[in-house]
C-alpha positions in Angstrom: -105.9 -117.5 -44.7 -108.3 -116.7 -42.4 -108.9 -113.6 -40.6 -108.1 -115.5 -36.8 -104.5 -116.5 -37.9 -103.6 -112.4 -38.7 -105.3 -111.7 -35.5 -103.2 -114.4 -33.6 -100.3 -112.9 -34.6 -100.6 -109.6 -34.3 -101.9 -110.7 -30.4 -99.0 -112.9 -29.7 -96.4 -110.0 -30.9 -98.4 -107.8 -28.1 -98.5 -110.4 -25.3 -96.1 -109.3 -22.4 -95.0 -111.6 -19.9 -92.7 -110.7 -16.8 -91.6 -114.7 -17.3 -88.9 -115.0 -19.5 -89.6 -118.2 -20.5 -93.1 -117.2 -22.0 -91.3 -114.5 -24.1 -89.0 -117.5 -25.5 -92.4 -119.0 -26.3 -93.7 -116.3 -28.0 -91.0 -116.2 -30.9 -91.3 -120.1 -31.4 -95.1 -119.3 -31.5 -94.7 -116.8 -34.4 -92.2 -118.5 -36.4 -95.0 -121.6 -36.1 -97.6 -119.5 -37.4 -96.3 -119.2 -41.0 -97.0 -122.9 -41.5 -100.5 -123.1 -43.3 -101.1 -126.0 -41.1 -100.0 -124.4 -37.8 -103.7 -125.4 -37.0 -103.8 -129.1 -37.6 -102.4 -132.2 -35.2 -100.8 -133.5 -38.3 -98.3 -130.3 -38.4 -95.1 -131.6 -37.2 -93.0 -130.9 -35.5 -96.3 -129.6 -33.2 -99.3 -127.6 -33.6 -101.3 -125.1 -31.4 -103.9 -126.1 -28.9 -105.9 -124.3 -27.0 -106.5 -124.3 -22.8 -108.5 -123.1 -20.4 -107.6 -122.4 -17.0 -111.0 -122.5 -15.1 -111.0 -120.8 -11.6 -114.0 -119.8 -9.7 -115.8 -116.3 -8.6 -113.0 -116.8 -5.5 -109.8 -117.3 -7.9 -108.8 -119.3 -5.1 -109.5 -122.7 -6.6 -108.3 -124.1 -10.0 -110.3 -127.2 -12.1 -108.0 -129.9 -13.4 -108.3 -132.6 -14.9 -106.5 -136.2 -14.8 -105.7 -136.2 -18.2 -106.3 -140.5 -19.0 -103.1 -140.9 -21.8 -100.8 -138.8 -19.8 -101.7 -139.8 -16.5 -101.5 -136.4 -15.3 -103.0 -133.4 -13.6 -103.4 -130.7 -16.3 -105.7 -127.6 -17.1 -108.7 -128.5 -20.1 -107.5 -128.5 -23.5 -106.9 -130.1 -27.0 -106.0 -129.4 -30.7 -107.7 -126.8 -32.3 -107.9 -128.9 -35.3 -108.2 -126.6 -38.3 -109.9 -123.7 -36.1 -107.3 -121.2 -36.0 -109.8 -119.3 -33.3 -107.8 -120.4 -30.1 -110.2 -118.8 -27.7 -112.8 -120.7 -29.3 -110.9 -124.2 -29.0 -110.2 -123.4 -25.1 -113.8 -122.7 -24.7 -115.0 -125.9 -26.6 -112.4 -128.0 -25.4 -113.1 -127.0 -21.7 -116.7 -127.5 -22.6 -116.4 -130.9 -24.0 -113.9 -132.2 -21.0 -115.9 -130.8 -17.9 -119.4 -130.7 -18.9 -119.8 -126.8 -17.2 -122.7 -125.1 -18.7 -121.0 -121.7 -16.5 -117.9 -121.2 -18.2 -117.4 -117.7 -19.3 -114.4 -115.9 -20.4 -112.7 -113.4 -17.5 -110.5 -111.4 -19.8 -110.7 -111.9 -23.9 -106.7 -111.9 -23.6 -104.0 -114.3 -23.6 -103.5 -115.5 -20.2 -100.8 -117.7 -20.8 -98.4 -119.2 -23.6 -96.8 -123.0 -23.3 -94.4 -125.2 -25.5 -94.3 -128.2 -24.4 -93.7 -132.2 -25.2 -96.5 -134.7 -25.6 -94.5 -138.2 -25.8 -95.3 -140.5 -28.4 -98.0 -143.2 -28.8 -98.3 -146.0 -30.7 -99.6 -144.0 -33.4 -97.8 -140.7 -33.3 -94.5 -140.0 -32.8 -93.2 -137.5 -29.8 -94.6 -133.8 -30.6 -95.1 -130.7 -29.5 -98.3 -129.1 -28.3 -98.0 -125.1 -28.5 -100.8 -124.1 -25.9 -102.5 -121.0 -25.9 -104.5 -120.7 -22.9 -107.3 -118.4 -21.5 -108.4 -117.8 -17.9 -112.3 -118.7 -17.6 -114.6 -119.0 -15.1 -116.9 -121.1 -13.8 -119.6 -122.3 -11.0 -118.0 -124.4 -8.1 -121.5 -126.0 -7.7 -122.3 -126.9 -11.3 -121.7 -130.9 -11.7 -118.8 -131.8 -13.5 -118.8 -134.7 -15.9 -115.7 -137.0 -16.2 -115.5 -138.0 -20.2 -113.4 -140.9 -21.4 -110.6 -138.3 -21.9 -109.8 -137.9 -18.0 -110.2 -139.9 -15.2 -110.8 -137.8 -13.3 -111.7 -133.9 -12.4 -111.0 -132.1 -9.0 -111.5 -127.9 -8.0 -107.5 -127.4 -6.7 -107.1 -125.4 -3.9 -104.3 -122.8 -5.6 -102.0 -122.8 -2.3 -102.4 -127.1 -2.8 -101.4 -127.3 -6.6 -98.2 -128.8 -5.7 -99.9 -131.8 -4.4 -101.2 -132.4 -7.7 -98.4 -131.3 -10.4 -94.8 -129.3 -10.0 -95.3 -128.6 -13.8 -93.5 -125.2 -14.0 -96.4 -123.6 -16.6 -99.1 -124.5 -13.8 -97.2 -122.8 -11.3 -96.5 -119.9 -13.3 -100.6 -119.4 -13.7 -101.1 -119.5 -10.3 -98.5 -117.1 -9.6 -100.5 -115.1 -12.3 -103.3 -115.0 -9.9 -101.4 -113.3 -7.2 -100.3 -111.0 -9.0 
């Protein structure tokens, strides 16, 4: 086992959240992580993923992106396949779907924990993604590149969020920001 999955754990027994929904999350999360494939998109019924929740040096704009197979507005993010280093996949994965050379971690912690249902495809039957997500940061003015995984990407005002998704975990990381 490798060292990240111990280290996982022992942060996701320590993460606090004033939302009780997140500390429902957190048990589900555990109980996942004894699975030796916890890691992989094959583990069913889900697996974790990894996020990033990019803001800029303001923290008064969000980048999201129109996520092309679930025609919505979502934060970066994907499967960690196999890497149980989380922070790592929402780094990568934000990496791969924006193109932003910038991005840089604001805190090393936990800034958010998600359960939530990815319907099925042709190929995979309805799952659940269990997304650990990181705040990071970014330049406003840095092109952005749209890769075949979004249609498109946008900087979200944070007071305009509702015009672009009522999903209850985005709004809870922009209350987050208020705090």
């Amino acid at each position: 086992m490798s060292s990240t999955v111990p280290l996982l754990h022992e942060t996701l027994q320590a993460y606090n959240s004033r939302f009780a929904e997140e500390q429902a999350f957190r048990e589900q999360f555990l109980s996942l992580l004894t699975h030796p494939r916890a890691f992989h998109r094959d583990h069913l019924p889900g697996h974790i993923t990894g996020s990033a929740w990019i803001v800029d040096s303001t923290t008064k704009v969000v980048l999201l992106t129109h996520h092309a197979k679930l025609n919505k507005w979502l934060q970066p993010g994907g499967h960690a396949d196999g890497d149980p280093d989380v922070q790592q996949v929402a780094l990568r994965e934000a990496w791969e779907e924006t193109g932003l050379k910038s991005l840089r971690l604001r805190t090393p912690f936990i800034f958010d924990i998600d359960i939530h249902t990815i319907p099925a495809r042709k190929d995979f039957p309805e799952h659940l993604h269990f997304d650990v997500r990181f705040l990071l940061e970014a330049d406003r003015d840095e092109p952005l590149v749209i890769t075949h995984e979004s249609n498109d990407l946008q900087w979200v005002a944070l007071d305009r969020l509702a015009d672009y998704t009522t999903q209850r975990s985005m709004q809870r990381m922009r209350e987050k920001l208020r705090d």
